[in-house]
VEXNULUM-858295 format. One line per 2 residues: number of its first residue (from 0); for each residue x, y, z of N, C-alpha, C. Coordinates in nm, 3 decimals, decimal comma, always signed. Layout:
NUM	X/Y/Z/X/Y/Z/X/Y/Z | ...
This chain:
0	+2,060/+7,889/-5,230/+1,961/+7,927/-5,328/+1,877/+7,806/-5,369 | +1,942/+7,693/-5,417/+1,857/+7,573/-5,463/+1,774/+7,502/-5,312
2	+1,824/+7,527/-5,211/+1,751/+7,508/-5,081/+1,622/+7,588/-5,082 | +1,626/+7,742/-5,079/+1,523/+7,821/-5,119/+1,399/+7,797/-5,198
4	+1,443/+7,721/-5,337/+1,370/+7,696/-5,407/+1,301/+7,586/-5,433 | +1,393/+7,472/-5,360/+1,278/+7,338/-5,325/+1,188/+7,372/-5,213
6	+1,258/+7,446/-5,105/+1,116/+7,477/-4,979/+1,042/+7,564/-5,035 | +0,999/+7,610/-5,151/+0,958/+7,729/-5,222/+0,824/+7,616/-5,291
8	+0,891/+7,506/-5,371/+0,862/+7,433/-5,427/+0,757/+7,368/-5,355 | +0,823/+7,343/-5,249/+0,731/+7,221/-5,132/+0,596/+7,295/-5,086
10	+0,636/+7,427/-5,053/+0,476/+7,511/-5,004/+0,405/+7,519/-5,124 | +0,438/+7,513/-5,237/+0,345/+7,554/-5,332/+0,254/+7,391/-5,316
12	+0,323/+7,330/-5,330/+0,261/+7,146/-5,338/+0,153/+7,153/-5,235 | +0,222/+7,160/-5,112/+0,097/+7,190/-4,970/+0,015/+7,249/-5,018
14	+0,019/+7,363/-5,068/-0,161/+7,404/-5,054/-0,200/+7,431/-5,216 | -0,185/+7,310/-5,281/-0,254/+7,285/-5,411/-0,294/+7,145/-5,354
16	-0,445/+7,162/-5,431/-0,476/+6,958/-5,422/-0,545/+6,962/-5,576 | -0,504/+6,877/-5,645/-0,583/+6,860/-5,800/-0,633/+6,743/-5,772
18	-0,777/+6,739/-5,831/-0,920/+6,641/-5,789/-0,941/+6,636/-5,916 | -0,947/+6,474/-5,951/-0,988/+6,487/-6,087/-1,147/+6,415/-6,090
20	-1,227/+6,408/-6,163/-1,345/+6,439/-6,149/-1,407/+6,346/-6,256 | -1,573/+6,330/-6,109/-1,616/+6,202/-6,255/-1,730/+6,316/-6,259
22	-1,808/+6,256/-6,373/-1,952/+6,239/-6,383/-2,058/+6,231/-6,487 | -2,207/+6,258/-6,486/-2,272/+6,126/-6,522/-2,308/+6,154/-6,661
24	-2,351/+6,032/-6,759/-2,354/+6,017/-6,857/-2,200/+5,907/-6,913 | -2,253/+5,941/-7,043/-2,152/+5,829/-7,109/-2,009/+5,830/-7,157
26	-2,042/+5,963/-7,194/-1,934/+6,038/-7,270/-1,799/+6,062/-7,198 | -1,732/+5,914/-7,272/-1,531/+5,926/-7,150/-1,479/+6,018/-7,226
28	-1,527/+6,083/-7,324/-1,382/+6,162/-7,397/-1,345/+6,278/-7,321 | -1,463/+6,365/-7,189/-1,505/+6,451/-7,161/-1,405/+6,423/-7,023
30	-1,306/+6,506/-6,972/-1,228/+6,498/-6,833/-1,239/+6,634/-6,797 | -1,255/+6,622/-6,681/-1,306/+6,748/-6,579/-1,202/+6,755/-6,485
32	-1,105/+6,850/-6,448/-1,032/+6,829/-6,308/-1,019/+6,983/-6,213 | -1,064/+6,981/-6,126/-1,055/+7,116/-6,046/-0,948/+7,101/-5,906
34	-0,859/+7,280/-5,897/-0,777/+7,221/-5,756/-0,804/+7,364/-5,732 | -0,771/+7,369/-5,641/-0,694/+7,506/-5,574/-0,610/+7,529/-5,490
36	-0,582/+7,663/-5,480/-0,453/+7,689/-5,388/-0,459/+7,828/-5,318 | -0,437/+7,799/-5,180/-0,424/+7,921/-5,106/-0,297/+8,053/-5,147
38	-0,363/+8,130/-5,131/-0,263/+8,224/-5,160/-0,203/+8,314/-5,040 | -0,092/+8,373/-5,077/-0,014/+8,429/-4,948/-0,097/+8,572/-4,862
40	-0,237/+8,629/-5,026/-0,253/+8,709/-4,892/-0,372/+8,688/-4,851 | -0,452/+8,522/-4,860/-0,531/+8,498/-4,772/-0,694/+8,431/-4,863
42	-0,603/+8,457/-5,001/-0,772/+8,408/-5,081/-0,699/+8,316/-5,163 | -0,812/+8,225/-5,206/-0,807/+8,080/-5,227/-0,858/+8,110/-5,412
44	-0,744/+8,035/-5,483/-0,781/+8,019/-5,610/-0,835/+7,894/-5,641 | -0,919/+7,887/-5,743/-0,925/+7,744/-5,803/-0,935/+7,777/-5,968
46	-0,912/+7,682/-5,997/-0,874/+7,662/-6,142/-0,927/+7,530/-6,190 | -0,982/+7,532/-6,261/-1,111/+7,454/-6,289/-1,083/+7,420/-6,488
48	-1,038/+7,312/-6,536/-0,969/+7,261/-6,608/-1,066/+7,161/-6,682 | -1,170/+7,198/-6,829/-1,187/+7,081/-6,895/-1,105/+7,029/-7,004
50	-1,139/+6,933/-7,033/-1,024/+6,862/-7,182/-1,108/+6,782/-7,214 | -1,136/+6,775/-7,403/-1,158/+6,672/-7,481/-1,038/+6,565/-7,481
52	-1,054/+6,444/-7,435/-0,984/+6,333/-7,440/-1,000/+6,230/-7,548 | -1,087/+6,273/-7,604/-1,167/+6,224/-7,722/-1,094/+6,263/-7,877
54	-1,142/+6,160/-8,033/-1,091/+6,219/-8,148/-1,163/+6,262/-8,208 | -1,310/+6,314/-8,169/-1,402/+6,416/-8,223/-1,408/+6,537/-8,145
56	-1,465/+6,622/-8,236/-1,514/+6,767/-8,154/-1,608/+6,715/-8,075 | -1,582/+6,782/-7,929/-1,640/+6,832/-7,833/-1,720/+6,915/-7,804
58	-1,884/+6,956/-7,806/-1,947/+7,100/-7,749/-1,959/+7,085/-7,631 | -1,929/+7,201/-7,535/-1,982/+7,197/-7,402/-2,133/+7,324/-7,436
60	-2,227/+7,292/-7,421/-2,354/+7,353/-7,429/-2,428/+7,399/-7,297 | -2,437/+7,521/-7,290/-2,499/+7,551/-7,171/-2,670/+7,657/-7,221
62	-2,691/+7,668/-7,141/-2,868/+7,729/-7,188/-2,823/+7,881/-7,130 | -2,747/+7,942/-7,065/-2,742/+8,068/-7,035/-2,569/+8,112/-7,087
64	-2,549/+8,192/-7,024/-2,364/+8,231/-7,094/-2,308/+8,180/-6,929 | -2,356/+8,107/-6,841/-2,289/+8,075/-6,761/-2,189/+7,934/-6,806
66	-2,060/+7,874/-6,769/-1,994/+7,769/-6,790/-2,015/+7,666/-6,692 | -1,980/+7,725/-6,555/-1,913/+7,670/-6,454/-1,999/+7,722/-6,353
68	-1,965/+7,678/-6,214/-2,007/+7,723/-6,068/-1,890/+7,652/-5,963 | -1,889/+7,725/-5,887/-1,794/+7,641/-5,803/-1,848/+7,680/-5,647
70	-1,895/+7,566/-5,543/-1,950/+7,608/-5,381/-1,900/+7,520/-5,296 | -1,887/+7,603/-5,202/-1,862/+7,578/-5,090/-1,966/+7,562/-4,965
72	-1,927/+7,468/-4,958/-2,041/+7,399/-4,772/-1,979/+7,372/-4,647 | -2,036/+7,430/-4,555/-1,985/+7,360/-4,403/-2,100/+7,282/-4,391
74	-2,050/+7,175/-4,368/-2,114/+7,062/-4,326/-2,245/+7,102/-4,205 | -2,308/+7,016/-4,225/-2,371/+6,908/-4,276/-2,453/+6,979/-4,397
76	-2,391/+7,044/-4,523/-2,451/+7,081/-4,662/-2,496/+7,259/-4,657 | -2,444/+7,296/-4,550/-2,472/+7,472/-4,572/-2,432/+7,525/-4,652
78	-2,454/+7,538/-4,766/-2,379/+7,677/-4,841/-2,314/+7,787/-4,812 | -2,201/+7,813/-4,785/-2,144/+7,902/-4,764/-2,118/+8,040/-4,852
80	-2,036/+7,999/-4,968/-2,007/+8,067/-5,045/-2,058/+8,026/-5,217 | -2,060/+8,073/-5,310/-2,061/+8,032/-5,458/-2,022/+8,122/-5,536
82	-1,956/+8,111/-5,662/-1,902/+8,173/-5,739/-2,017/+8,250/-5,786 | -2,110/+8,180/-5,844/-2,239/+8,238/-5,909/-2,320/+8,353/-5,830
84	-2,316/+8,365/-5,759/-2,392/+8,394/-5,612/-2,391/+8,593/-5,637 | -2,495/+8,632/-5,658/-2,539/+8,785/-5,711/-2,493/+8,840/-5,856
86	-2,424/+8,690/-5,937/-2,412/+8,757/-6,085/-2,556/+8,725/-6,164 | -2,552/+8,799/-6,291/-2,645/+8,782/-6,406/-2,548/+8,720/-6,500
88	-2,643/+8,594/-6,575/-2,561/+8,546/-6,687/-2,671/+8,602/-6,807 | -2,620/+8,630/-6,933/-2,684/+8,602/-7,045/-2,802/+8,508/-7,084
90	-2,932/+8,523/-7,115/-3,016/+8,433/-7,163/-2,972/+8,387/-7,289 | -2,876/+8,351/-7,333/-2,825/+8,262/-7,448/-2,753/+8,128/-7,469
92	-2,842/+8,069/-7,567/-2,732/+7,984/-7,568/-2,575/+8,029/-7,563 | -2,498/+7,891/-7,527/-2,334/+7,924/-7,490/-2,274/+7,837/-7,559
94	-2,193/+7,786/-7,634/-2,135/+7,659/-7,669/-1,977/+7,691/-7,650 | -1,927/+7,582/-7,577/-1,766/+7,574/-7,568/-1,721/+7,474/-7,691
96	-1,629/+7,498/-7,766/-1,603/+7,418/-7,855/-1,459/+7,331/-7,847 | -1,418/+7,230/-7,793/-1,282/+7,221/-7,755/-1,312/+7,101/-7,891
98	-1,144/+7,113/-8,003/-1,097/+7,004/-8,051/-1,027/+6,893/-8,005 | -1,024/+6,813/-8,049/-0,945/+6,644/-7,996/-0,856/+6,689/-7,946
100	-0,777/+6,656/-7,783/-0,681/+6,686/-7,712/-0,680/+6,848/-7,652 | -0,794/+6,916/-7,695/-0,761/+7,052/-7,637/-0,823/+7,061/-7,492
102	-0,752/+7,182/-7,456/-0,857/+7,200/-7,311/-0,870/+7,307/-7,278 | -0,953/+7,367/-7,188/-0,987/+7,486/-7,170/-0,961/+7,544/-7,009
104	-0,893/+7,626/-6,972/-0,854/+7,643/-6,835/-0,955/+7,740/-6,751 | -1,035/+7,743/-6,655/-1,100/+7,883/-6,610/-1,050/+7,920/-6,472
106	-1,023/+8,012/-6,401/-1,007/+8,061/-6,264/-1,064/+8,116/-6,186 | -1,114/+8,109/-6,097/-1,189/+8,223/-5,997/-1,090/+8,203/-5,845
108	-1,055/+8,380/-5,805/-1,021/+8,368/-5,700/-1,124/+8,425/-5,557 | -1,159/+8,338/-5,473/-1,216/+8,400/-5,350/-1,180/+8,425/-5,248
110	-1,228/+8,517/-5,175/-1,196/+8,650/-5,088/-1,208/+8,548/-4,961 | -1,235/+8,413/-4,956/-1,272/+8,367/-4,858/-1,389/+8,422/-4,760
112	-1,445/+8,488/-4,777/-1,589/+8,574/-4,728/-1,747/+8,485/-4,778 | -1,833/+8,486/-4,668/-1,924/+8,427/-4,786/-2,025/+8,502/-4,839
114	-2,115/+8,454/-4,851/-2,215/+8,507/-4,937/-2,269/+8,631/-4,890 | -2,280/+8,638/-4,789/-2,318/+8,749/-4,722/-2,189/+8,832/-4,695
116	-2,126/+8,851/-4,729/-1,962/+8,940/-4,701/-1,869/+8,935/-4,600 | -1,929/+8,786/-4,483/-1,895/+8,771/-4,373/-1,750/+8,665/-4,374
118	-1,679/+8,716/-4,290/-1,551/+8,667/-4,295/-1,553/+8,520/-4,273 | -1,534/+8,369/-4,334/-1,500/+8,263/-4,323/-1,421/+8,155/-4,224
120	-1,449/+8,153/-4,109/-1,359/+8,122/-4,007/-1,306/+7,989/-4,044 | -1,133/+7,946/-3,981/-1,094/+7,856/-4,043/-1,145/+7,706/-4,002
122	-1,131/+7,612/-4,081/-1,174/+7,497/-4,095/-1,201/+7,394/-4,209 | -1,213/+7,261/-4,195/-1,249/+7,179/-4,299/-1,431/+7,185/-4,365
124	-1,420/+7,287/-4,532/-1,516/+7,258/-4,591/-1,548/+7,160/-4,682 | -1,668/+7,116/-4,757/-1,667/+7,102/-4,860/-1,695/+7,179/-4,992
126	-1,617/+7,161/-5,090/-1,630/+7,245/-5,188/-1,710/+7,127/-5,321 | -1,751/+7,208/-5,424/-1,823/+7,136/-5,534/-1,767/+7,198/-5,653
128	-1,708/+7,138/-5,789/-1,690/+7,228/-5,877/-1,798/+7,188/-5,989 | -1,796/+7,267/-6,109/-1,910/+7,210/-6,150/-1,922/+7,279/-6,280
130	-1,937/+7,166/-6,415/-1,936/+7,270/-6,534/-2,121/+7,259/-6,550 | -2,212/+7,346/-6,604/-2,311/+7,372/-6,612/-2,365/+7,379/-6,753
132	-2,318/+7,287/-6,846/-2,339/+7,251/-6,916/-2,393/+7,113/-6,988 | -2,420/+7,107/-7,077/-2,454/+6,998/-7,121/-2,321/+6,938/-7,271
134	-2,256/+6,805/-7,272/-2,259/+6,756/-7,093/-2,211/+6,814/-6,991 | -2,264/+6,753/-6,877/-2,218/+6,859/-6,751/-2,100/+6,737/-6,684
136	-2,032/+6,828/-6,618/-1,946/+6,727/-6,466/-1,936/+6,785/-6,342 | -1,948/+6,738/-6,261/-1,925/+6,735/-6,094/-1,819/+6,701/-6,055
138	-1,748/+6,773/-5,953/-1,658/+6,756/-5,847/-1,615/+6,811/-5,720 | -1,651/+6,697/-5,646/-1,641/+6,724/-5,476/-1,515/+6,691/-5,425
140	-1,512/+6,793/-5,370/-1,348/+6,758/-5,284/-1,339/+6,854/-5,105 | -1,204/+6,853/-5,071/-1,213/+6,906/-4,915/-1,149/+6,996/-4,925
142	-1,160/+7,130/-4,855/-1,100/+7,225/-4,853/-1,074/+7,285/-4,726 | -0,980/+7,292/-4,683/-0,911/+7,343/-4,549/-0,849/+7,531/-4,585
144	-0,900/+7,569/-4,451/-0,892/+7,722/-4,481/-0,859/+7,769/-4,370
């Protein structure tokens, strides 16, 4: 049984990678980290993780009710897939409000299909995660599928 559950343990590790994430402006209190993980019946989660690191309040401010985006590229920069990709967001302001040490978790799982509904053949992409706010952060990482 405890054999079971470390090789249980070990596949989960394999196909998670957590990327922690810079970007631009000044503001260090602001940490961004996105990973994901394949799932057993074939679609890929990510989970997309901000935190005030900071001892003031935090706004994350966006101009529509969108937060986040998260895309995928086959090289050399094709777009494949995006989270955003045929939704409507709200014309409103948005404000995320995280206090000192809090954080906020979001998920999207994909079908591995792209934009067009076409099945994803396997290989090394790049993916982008991305909060869409002000401040905003970026993060690029590799994704094998």
């Amino acid at each position: 049984m405890k054999a079971r559950i470390m090789m249980l343990a070990g596949l989960f590790l394999a196909f998670t990678t957590i990327t922690a994430c810079d970007f631009p402006g000044t503001n260090n209190d602001l940490r961004f980290l996105a990973d994901y993980q394949k799932n057993t019946e074939g679609t890929i989660t990510f989970t997309l993780t901000v935190r005030n690191e900071g001892s003031k309040i935090l706004d994350l401010v966006s101009k529509t009710s969108q937060i986040y985006d998260i895309e995928v590229y086959r090289e050399p920069g094709t777009l494949v897939w995006n989270w955003a990709h045929d939704m409507s967001f709200f014309m409103v302001i948005t404000t995320v409000t995280l206090q000192p040490g809090e954080q906020k978790t979001y998920q999207v799982t994909w079908n591995v299909r792209s934009n067009e509904g076409e099945p994803v053949p396997p290989g090394t992409y790049s993916a982008r995660a991305r909060l869409v706010t002000e401040p905003s952060a970026s993060c690029r990482f590799e994704l094998t599928i």
